[in-house]
C-alpha positions as CSV (number, residue, x, y, z in Angstrom):
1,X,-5.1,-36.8,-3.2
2,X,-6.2,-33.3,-2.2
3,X,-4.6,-29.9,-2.5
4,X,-3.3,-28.1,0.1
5,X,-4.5,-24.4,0.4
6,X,-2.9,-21.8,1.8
7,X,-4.3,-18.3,2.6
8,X,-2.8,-16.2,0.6
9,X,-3.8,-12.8,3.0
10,X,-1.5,-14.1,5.7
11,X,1.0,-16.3,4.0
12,X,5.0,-15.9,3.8
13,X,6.4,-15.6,0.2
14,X,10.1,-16.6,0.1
15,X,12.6,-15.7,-2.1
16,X,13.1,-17.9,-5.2
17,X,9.9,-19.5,-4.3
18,X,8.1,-20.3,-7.7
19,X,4.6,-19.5,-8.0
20,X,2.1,-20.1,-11.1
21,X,-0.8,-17.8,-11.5
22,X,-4.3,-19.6,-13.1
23,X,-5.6,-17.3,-15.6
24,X,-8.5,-15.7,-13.2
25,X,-6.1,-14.4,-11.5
26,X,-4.5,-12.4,-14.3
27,X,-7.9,-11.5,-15.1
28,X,-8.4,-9.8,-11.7
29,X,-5.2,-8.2,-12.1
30,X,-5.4,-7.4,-15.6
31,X,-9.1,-7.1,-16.2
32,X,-11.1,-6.4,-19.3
33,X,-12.9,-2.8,-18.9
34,X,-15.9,-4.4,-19.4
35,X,-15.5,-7.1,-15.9
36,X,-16.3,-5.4,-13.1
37,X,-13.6,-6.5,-10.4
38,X,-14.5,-8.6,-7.9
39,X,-14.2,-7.2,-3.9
40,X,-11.2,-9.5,-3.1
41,X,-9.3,-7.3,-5.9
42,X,-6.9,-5.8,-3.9
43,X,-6.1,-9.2,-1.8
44,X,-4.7,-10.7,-4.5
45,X,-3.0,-6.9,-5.9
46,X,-1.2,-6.4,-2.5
47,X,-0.1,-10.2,-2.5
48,X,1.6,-9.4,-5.9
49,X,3.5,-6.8,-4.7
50,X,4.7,-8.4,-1.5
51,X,5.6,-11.5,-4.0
52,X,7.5,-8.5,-6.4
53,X,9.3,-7.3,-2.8
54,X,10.2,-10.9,-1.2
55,X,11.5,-12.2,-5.1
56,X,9.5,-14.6,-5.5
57,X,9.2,-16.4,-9.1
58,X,6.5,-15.9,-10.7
59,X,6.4,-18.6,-13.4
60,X,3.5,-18.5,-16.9
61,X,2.9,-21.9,-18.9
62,X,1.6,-21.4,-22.4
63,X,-1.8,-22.6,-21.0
64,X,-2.0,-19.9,-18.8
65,X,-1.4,-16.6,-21.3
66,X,-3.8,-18.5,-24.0
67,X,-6.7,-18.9,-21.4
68,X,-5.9,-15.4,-20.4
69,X,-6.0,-13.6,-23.8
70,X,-9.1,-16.2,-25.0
71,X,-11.1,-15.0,-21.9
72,X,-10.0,-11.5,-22.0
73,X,-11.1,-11.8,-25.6
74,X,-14.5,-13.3,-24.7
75,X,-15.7,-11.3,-22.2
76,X,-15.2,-8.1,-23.9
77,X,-17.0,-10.1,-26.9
78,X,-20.0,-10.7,-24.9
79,X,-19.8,-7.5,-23.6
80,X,-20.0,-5.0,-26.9
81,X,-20.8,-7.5,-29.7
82,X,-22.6,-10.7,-28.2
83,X,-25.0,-10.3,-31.6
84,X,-21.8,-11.9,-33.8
85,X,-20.4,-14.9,-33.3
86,X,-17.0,-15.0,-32.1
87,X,-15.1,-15.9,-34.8
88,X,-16.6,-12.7,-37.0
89,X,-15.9,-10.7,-34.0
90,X,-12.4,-11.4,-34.0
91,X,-12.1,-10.6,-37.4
92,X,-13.8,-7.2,-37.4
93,X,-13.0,-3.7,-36.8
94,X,-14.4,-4.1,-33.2
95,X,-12.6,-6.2,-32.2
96,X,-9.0,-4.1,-32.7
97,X,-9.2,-2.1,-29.6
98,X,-10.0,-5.2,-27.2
99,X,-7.0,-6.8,-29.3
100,X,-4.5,-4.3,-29.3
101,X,-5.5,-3.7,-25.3
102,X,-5.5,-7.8,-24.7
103,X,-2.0,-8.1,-26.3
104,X,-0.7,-4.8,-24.2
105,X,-1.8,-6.8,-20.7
106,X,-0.3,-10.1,-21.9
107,X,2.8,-8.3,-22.5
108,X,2.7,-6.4,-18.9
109,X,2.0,-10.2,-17.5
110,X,5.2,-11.8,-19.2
111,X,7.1,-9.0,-17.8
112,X,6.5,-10.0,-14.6
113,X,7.2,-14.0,-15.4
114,X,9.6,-16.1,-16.0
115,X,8.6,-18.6,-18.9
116,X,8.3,-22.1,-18.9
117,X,8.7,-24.9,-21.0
118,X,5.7,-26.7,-21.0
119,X,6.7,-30.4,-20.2
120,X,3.8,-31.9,-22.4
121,X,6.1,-35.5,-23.3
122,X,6.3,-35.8,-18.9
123,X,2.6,-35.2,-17.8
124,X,1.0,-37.5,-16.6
125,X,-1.2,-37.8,-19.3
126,X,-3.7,-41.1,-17.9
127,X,-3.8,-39.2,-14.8
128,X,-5.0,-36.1,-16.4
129,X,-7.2,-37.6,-19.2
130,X,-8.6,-40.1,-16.2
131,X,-9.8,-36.6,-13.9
132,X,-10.9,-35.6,-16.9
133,X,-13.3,-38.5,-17.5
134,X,-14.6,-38.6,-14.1
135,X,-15.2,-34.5,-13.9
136,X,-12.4,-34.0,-11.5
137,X,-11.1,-31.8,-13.3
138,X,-11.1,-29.8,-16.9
139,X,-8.3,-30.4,-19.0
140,X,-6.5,-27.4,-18.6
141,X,-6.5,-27.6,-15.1
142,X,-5.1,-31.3,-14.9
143,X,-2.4,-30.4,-17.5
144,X,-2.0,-27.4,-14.8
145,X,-2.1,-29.1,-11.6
146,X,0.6,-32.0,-13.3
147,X,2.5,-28.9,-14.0
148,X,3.0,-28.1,-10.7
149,X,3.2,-31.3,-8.8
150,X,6.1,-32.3,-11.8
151,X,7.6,-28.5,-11.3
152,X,7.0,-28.0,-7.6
153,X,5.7,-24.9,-8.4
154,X,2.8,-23.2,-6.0
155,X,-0.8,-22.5,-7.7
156,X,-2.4,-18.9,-7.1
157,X,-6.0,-19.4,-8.0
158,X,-9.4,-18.5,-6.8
159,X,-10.7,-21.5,-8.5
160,X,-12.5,-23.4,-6.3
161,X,-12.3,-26.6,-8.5
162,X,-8.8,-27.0,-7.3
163,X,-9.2,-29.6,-4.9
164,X,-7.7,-32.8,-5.9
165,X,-4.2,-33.0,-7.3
166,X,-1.6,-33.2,-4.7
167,X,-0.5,-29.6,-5.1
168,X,0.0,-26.8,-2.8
169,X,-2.5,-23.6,-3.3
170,X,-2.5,-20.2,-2.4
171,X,-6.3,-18.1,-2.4
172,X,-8.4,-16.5,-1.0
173,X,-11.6,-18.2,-1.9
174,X,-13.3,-19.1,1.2
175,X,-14.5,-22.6,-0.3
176,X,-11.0,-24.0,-1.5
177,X,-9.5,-23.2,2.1
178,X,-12.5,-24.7,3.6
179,X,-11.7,-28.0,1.6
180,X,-8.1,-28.2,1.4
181,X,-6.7,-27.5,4.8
């Protein structure tokens, strides 16, 4: 079944409405220095604050804050060190700053959230493993889009993956509004 998307520019946040930001958007709002942002920046950082003013719920699933801190992570990795592997770069001096910086965002992003249990035992795992199979989706963003449809909780992505699932979307990517009305 497809997603529903929403335009997130002129759409109506309610309060008590729960929302679930993907990951890219955390890293728009919260980027590594070495990311350039992206023009839509400030679409998404204006429809944070009139989420913050209308009380909305803004809800984070481990999934999200790992993928977060791992990309984070990986860009600035690619960005000052790409010579090293990964796993060295993580382990050296180097990488302290983009660390101690990473952690400092995550922390700023859980104050703004209200934590979830992460439902694993209810997902739908055949569904999810079965999108996986077929490329409809990765696994993170099966075990994501379950989350949602089990939670009726709102996705805020520009991910234009998003597609199939059954869920309810809010972007501003061109692409997913085009094939989700």
């Amino acid at each position: 079944m497809k997603n529903r998307a929403y335009d997130l520019t002129t759409y109506t946040f309610t309060k008590g409405e729960p929302l679930l930001f993907d990951a890219n958007i955390w890293l728009i709002l919260f980027p590594a220095p070495s990311n350039n942002p992206p023009a839509y920046t400030a679409k998404y950082s204006n429809a944070l604050k009139e989420m913050m003013q209308s009380e909305t719920q803004i809800v984070m699933d481990v999934i999200i804050i790992s993928e977060y801190l791992n990309s984070y992570c990986r860009i600035e990795h690619k960005a000052t060190a790409p010579e090293i592997p990964f796993k060295r770069f993580r382990n050296s001096a180097s990488f302290a700053a983009v660390g101690k910086t990473a952690t400092i965002y995550a922390r700023n992003i859980l104050k703004l959230c209200q934590r979830c249990n992460n439902a694993f035992v209810s997902t739908d795992i055949d569904q999810v493993l079965g999108d996986f199979e077929t490329g409809v989706n990765d696994i993170n963003d099966g075990l994501l889009t379950d989350a949602c449809r089990q939670n009726k909780w709102k996705l805020v992505t520009n991910d234009g993956d998003f597609i199939h699932g059954g869920i309810e979307v809010l972007t501003v990517n061109h692409k997913l509004l085009a094939a989700c009305p």
